[in-house]
C-alpha positions in Angstrom: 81.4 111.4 104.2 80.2 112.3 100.8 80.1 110.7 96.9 82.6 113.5 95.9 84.2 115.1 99.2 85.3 118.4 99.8 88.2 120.6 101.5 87.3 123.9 103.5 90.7 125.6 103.7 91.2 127.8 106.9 94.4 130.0 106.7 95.6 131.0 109.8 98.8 132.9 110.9 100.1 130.1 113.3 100.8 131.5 116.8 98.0 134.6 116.9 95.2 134.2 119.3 92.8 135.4 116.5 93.5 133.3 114.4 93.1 129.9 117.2 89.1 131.5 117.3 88.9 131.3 113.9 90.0 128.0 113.7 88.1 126.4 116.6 85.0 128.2 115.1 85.5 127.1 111.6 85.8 123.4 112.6 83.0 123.5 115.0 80.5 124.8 112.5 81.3 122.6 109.7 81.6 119.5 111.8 84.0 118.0 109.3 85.1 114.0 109.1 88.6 114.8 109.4 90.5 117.7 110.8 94.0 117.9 108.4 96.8 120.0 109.9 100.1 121.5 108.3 102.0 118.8 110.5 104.2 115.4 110.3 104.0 112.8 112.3 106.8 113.7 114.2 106.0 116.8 114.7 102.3 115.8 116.2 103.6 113.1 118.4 105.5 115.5 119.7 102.8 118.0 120.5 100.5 114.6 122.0 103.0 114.2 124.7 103.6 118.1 125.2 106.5 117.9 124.5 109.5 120.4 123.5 112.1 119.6 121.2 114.9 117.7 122.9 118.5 116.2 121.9 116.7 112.9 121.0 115.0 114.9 118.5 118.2 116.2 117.1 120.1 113.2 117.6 117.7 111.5 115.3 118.6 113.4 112.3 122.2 113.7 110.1 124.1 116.5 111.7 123.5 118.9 109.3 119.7 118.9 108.8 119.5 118.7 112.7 121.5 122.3 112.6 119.5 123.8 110.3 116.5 122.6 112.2 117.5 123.9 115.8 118.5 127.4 114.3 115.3 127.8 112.0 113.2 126.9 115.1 115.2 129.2 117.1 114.8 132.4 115.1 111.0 131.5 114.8 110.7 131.3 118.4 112.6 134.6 118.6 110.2 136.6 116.3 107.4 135.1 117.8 108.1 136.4 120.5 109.2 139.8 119.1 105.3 139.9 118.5 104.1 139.8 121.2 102.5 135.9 121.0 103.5 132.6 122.8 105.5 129.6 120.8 104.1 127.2 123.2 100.4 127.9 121.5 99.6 127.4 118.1 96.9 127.2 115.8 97.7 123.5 115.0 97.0 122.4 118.7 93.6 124.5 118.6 92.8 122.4 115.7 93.7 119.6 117.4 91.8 120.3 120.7 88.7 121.2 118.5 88.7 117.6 117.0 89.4 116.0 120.5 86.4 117.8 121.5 84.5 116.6 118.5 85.8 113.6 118.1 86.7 113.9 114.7 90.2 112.5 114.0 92.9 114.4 112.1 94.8 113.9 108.9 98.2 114.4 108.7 98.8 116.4 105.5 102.8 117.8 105.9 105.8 116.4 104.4 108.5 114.8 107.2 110.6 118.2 108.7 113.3 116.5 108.6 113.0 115.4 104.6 112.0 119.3 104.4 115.1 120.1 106.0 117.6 118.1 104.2 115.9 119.4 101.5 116.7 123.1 102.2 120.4 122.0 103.5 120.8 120.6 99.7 119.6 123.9 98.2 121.5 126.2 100.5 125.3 126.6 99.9 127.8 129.0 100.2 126.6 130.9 96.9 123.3 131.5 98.3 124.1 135.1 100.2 125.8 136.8 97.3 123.1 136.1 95.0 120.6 137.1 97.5 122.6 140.3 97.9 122.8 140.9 94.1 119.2 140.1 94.2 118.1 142.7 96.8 120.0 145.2 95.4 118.0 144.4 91.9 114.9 145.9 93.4 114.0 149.7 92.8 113.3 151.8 95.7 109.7 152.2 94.8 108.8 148.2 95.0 110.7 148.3 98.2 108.3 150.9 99.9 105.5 149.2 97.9 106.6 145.7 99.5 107.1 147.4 103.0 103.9 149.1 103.1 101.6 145.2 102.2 103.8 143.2 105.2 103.2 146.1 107.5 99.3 144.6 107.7 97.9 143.7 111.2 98.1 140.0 111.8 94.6 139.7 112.9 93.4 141.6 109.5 95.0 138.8 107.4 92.3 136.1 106.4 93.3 134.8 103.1 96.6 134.0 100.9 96.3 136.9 99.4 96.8 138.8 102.3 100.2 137.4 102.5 101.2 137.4 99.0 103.6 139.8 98.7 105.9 138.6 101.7 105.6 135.1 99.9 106.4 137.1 96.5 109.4 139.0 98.4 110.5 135.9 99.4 110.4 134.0 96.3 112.5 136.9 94.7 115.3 137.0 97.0 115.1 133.2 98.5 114.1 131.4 95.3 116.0 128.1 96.8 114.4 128.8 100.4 111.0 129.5 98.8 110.8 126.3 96.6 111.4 124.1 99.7 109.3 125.4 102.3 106.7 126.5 100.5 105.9 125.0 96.9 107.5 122.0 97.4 105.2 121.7 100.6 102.0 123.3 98.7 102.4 120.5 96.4 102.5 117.9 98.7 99.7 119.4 101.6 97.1 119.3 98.5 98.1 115.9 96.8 97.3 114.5 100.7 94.0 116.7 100.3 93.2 115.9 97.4 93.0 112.0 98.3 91.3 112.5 101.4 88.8 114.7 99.3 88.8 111.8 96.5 88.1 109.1 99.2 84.5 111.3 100.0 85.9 112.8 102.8 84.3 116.2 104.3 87.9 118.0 105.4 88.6 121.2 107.2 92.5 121.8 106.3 94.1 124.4 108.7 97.0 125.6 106.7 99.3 128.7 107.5 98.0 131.4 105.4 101.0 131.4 103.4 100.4 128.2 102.0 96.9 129.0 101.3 97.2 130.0 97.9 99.6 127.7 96.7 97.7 124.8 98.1 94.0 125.8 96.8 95.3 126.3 93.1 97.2 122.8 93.3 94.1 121.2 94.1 92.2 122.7 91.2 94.6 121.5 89.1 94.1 117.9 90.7 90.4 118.0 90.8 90.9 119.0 86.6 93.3 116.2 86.6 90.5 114.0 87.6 91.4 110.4 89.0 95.0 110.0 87.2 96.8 111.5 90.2 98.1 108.8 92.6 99.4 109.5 95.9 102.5 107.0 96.9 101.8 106.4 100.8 98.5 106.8 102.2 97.6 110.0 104.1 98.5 109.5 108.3 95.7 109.7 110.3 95.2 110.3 114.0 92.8 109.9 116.8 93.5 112.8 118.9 94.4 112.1 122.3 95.6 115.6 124.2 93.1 117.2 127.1 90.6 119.9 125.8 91.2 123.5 125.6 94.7 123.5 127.3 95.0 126.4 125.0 93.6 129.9 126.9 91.4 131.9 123.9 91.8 135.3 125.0 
């Protein structure tokens, strides 16, 4: 620990083998106090027992937010797999393992999915398709090849949030409502968390999917210039890692 703290933000694209080297390799050379991870504590005990997402999971949450979870999850998995990667290994867990190894523990810095959820499910109504119909057909054909040409960028070329800023931009144009919940809302909160752990002198690494990266390193400027009037309601979970070492293959 240090007087003033710091946060080393690694942005990673969360199921691409590349991207678990860079992680592991990131930690290992800065030999940080704490390991912070775009996870709840849900979400990580579930990962601690290797564990897949069950009917107790669902049943646990109001009807609704649990649907909304199961198909959001599905489709990930689905495209996921579309690429080419695995949805049983993540970037998250080689973050994990990497601590384990270390034994460094690991901060938890994501809001609850299933307050994320709800969230969404309150933002998303029956309205929502027209006017992102009405909004796609707003967009000129020459942004639209310009927009198709910057996603069409390898995944293991994509080291920064500006990398991903235009699909985050695309998004935030036609998914304003989708946007502000899973991203901003969740910049917001991933960097007040940070932002503690960094004000209590803590030495973080903060692995973060790269399209938060942006979002999340300008919110903390603006706390760090904010200087010590920012309070954070609950304090920041942290874990002692308990998973077996490198059950993740590196390729």
């Amino acid at each position: 620990m240090t007087a003033t703290g710091s946060v080393t933000l690694v942005p990673s694209v969360h199921f691409s083998p590349v991207h678990r080297r860079r992680v592991r390799t990131a930690i290992r050379d800065a030999e940080p106090d704490l390991v912070a991870v775009e996870l709840d504590e849900r979400r990580y005990e579930r990962m601690e027992r290797n564990a897949r997402l069950g009917f107790d999971d669902l049943a646990s949450l109001p009807p609704a937010t649990a649907c909304v979870y199961a198909i959001l999850r599905t489709i990930q998995r689905t495209v996921v797999r579309l690429y080419g990667f695995d949805p049983e290994t993540t970037d998250m867990e080689a973050a994990v393992e990497t601590a384990s190894e270390l034994g460094i523990d690991v901060a938890l810095i994501d809001d609850p999915i299933a307050e994320t959820i709800s969230a969404l499910v309150s933002r998303v109504g029956p309205a929502t398709v027209p006017r992102t119909l009405l909004r796609a057909q707003r967009l000129d054909p020459a942004r639209q090849a310009e927009q198709l040409e910057l996603l069409a960028q390898p995944f293991e070329e994509i080291e920064r949030g500006d990398d991903v800023q235009p699909a985050i931009d695309q998004l935030r144009h036609l998914f304003p409502e989708v946007a502000e919940v899973m991203i901003d809302r969740r910049d917001r909160a991933m960097a007040r968390r940070l932002h503690a752990l960094r004000r209590d002198g803590y030495d973080v690494v903060a692995v973060v999917g790269a399209g938060h990266h942006n979002g999340v390193r300008d919110e903390l400027a603006r706390l760090e210039d904010a200087g010590n009037g920012v309070d954070l309601d609950d304090p920041v979970p942290i874990r002692t890692p308990t998973r077996s070492v490198t059950r993740i293959p590196i390729e």
